[in-house]
Every structure is written in structure tokens, then in C-alpha cells.
C-alpha positions in Angstrom: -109.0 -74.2 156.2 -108.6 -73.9 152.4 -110.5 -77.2 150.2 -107.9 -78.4 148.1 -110.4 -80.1 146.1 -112.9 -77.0 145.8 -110.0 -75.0 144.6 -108.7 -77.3 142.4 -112.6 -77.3 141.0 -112.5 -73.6 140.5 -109.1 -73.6 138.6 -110.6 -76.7 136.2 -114.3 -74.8 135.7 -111.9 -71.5 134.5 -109.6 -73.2 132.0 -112.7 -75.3 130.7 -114.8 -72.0 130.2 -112.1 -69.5 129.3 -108.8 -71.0 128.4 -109.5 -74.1 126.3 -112.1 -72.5 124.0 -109.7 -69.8 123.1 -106.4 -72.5 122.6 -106.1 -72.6 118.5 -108.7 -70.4 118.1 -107.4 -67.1 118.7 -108.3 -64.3 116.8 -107.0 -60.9 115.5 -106.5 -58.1 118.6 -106.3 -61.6 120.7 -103.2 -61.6 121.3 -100.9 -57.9 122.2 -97.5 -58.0 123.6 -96.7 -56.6 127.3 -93.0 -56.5 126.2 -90.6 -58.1 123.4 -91.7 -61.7 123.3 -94.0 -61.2 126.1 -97.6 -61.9 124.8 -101.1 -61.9 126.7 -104.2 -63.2 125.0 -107.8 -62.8 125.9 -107.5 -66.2 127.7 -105.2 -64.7 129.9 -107.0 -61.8 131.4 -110.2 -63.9 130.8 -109.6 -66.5 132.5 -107.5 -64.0 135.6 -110.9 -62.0 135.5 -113.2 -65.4 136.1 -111.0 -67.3 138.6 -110.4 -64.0 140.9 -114.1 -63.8 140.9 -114.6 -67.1 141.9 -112.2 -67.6 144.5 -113.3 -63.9 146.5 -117.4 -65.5 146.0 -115.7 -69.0 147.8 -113.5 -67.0 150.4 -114.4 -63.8 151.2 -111.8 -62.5 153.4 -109.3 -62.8 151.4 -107.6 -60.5 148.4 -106.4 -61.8 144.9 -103.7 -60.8 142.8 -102.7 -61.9 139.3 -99.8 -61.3 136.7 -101.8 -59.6 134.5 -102.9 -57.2 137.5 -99.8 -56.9 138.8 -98.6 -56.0 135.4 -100.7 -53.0 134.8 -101.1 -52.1 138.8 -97.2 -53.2 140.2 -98.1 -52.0 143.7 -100.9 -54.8 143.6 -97.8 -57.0 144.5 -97.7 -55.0 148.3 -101.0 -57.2 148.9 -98.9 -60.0 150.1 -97.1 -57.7 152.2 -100.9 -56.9 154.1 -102.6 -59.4 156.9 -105.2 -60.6 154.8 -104.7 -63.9 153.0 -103.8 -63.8 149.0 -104.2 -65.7 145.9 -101.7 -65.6 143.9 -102.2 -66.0 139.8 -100.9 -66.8 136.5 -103.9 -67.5 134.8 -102.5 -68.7 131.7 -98.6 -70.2 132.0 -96.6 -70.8 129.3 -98.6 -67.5 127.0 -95.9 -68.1 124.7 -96.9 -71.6 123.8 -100.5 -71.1 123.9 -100.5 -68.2 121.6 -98.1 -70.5 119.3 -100.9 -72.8 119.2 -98.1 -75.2 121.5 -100.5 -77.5 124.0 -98.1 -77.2 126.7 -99.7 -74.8 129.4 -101.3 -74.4 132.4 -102.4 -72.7 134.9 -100.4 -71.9 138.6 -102.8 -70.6 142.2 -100.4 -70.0 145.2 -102.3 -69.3 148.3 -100.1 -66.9 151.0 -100.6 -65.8 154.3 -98.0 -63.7 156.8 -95.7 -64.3 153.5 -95.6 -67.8 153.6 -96.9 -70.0 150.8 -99.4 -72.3 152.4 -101.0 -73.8 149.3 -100.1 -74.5 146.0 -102.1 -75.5 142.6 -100.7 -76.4 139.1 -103.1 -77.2 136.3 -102.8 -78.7 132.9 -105.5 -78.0 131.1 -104.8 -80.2 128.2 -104.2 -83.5 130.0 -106.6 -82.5 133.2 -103.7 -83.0 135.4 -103.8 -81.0 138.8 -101.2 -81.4 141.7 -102.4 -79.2 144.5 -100.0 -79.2 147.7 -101.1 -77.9 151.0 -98.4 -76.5 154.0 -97.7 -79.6 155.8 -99.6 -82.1 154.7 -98.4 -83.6 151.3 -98.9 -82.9 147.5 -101.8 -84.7 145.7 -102.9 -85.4 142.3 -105.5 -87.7 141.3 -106.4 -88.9 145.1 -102.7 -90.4 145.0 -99.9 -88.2 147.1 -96.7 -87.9 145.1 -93.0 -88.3 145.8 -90.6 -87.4 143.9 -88.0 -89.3 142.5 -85.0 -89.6 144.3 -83.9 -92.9 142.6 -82.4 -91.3 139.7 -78.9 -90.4 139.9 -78.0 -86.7 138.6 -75.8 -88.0 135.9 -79.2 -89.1 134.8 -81.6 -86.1 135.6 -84.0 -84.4 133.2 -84.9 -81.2 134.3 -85.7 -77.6 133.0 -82.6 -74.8 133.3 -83.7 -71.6 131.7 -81.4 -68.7 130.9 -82.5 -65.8 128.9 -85.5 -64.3 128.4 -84.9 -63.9 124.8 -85.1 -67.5 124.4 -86.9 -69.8 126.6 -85.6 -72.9 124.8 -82.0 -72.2 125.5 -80.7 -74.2 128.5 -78.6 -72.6 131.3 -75.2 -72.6 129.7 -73.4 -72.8 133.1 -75.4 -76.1 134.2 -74.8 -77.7 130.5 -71.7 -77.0 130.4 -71.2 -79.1 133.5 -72.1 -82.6 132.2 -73.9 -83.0 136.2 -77.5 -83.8 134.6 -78.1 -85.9 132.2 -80.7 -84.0 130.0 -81.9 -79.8 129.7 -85.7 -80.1 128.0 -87.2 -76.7 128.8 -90.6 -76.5 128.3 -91.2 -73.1 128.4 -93.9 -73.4 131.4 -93.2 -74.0 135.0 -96.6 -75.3 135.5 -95.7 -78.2 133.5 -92.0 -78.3 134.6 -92.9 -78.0 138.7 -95.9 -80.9 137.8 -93.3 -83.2 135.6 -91.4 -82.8 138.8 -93.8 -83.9 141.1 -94.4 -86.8 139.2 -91.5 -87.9 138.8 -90.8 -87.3 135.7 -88.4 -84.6 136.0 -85.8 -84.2 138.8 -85.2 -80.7 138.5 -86.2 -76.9 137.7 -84.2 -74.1 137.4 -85.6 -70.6 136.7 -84.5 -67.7 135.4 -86.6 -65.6 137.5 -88.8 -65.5 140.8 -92.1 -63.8 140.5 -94.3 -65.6 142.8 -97.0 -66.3 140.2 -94.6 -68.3 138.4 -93.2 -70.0 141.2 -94.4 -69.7 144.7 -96.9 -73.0 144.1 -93.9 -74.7 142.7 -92.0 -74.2 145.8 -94.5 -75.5 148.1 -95.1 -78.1 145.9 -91.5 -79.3 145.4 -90.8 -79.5 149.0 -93.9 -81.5 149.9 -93.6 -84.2 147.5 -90.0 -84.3 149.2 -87.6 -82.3 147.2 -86.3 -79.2 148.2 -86.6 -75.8 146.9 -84.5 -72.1 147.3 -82.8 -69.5 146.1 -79.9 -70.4 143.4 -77.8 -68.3 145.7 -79.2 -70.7 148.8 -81.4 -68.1 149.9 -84.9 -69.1 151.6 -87.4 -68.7 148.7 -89.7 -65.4 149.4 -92.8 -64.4 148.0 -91.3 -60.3 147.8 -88.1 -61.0 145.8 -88.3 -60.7 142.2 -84.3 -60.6 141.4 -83.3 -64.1 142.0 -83.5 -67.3 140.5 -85.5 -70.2 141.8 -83.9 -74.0 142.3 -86.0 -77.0 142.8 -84.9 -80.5 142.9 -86.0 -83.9 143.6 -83.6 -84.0 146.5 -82.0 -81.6 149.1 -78.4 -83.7 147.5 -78.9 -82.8 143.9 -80.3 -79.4 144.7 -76.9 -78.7 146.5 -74.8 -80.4 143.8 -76.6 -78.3 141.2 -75.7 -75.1 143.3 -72.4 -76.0 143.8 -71.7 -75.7 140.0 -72.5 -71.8 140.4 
């Protein structure tokens, strides 16, 4: 049985000893680019490097994977593919923001085993906000377990709809176009976006990817605060596919309504 409170230690002690000290204060050779407009700082593999350590020292028999990992070792992904259990992390959503000196990060911990997603973290950093969800038995934050709203009519929504790599502010011209949400705000972080949404304060996400780093946490947690979560294309979410794009909504009625206009 995982400690959703010892985890959610872990993740705070890491982003207090390795991400924070490094936010503003980054220096030259910092920061390097994996692709165009794809940065990674220090803080990133830093803070990967500490929190992997940590989490094998607290559960042995388990393996961790990161993005950074997985970006310089791809077949590290075929972990989640083994029997063991796996951690799953970004250390550092959001690079893009941090390394623009833009206080809206955090950092995202799935925990998988047999390919299902049976816990789920999402830490920000900045306002010490963490929302950790475990398989069955609720989403938390604070002591308090959340529900999402699903008072808000979708002509009212606020929500996140990315659509280009290129540009991470740019909403998803397809769902804009539809006038079915009220508002597009894209924070360019799905910790933040998949924790506004468990708070209520957003009523959906819509990615432009699916790497699990980035979203298997969000999943889990979308669905146990009582929203649903898939595929765009109404596919089951799954840990192994890294070509579609992941829907999550305050209710199982606006996540249809939403894939509907696709």
C-alpha cells in the first residue's frame, strides 16, 4: 500500500531542495534545449535525480522512470511494460515557464502497476498545493477530498486546449472555434491545469499529447474527483500510447460534448 502522505512528502522535500532554489536564479549552461523550444534546466534533472532516489530508498521493489531518463534512454519507457511497479516523473512541469522565470510549475508522480495508473501526485511548488489521488479511493488535497465542479454549464467552462507544440499559448482552434466553452486559458503546465481542475477551478483539459509523465496522474486524478478522462478519439487512456491526445473534464457530459465537436 503506497502512503499518499509520505509520497506527497518526498515530492515537497525535492522541489524545496532542488527546484525552488534554482526558480529565478538560473545560471549560464543552466538551461540547454532537448529540441526547438524544448528546454531542460539543472532543476530538472536535479530534482528527477533526487526524487528517483528517494522514492527506490522508501520502496524498494519498485523501478522509476522519468522524462529526462526517458529522453536520453527511450526504451526506459518498456519499464511499465515489466511486472514490477513504476514511478512515473516529470520532475519539473511547465520547463518552459520555469526557465522564463514564469511561477507557474510543478511537479507530476504517477504510480503504475500491470499498466494501470494506481496513484497520482501533482505539486505546485510555488503555492504548496498538492492533490494526490489514489485508485479507488478519492483525490485529496489539504486533508479535504475534492470534487469537481459539475455546476458549471459548458457555455461557461474554463479550461486548457492546447494545439501546437510551437506555441503552447495557442488554444485548440477546432474547440474555439466552436463557441462550446466559455473560456481557453492555457497555462502551459498540466500540473497546474489537471490541479485547477480538481479544484474546481477549471472544468476541462485538453492535451496535445499523451506521454504518461505529463498525464497519467492527471487521469487518475480527474476521474476520482469525479470527472472523466480518455482518449480524444474515446479511446481508454493507456500508459504505452504516446500518439494521441488526452481529454479530461469535470463531467462524463461535457467530456462527450467536447468530443463531439471533433
Amino acid at each position: 500500500m503506497i502512503d499518499l502522505d509520505r509520497v506527497s512528502g518526498l515530492i515537497r522535500r525535492t522541489a524545496e531542495e532542488k527546484i525552488l532554489p534554482r526558480f529565478r536564479n538560473l545560471g549560464a549552461g543552466d538551461v540547454v534545449e532537448k529540441g526547438p523550444g524544448d528546454p531542460v534546466t539543472i532543476a530538472d534533472t536535479e530534482a528527477e535525480e533526487m526524487l528517483a532516489g528517494l522514492l527506490s530508498e522508501a520502496y524498494p521493489d519498485t523501478l522509476v522512470i522519468g522524462e529526462e531518463l526517458v529522453s536520453r534512454d527511450p526504451a526506459a519507457l518498456d519499464a511499465l511494460l515489466g511486472n514490477k511497479p513504476v514511478w512515473v516523473i516529470d520532475p519539473v512541469d511547465g520547463t518552459l515557464n520555469f526557465s522564463e522565470g514564469i511561477p507557474v510549475f510543478g511537479t507530476i508522480l504517477a504510480y503504475v502497476a500491470g499498466g494501470e495508473i494506481q496513484g497520482g501526485w501533482l505539486h505546485d511548488p510555488i503555492n504548496d498545493v498538492t492533490v494526490a489521488a489514489v485508485l479507488g479511493g478519492g483525490a485529496w488535497s489539504g486533508g479535504r477530498r475534492l470534487e469537481a465542479d459539475r455546476t458549471t454549464p459548458l457555455s461557461r467552462a474554463v479550461g486548457s486546449a492546447y494545439w501546437t507544440a510551437r506555441d503552447w499559448q495557442e488554444p485548440d482552434p477546432v474547440l474555439a472555434a466552436s463557441g462550446i466553452v466559455g473560456e481557453i486559458r492555457n497555462h502551459r503546465c498540466s500540473a497546474l491545469d489537471y490541479i485547477d481542475l480538481a479544484l474546481g477551478r477549471r472544468q476541462f483539459v485538453l492535451s496535445q499529447g499523451s506521454k504518461p509523465w505529463d498525464h497519467a496522474a492527471g487521469v487518475l486524478v480527474s476521474r476520482e474527483v469525479g470527472g472523466a478522462a480518455s482518449f480524444l478519439d474515446g479511446a481508454d487512456y493507456d500508459v504505452m500510447r504516446l500518439d494521441g491526445r488526452v481529454l479530461a473534464a469535470a463531467s462524463r457530459e461535457s467530456l462527450d460534448a467536447i468530443r463531439a465537436v471533433f
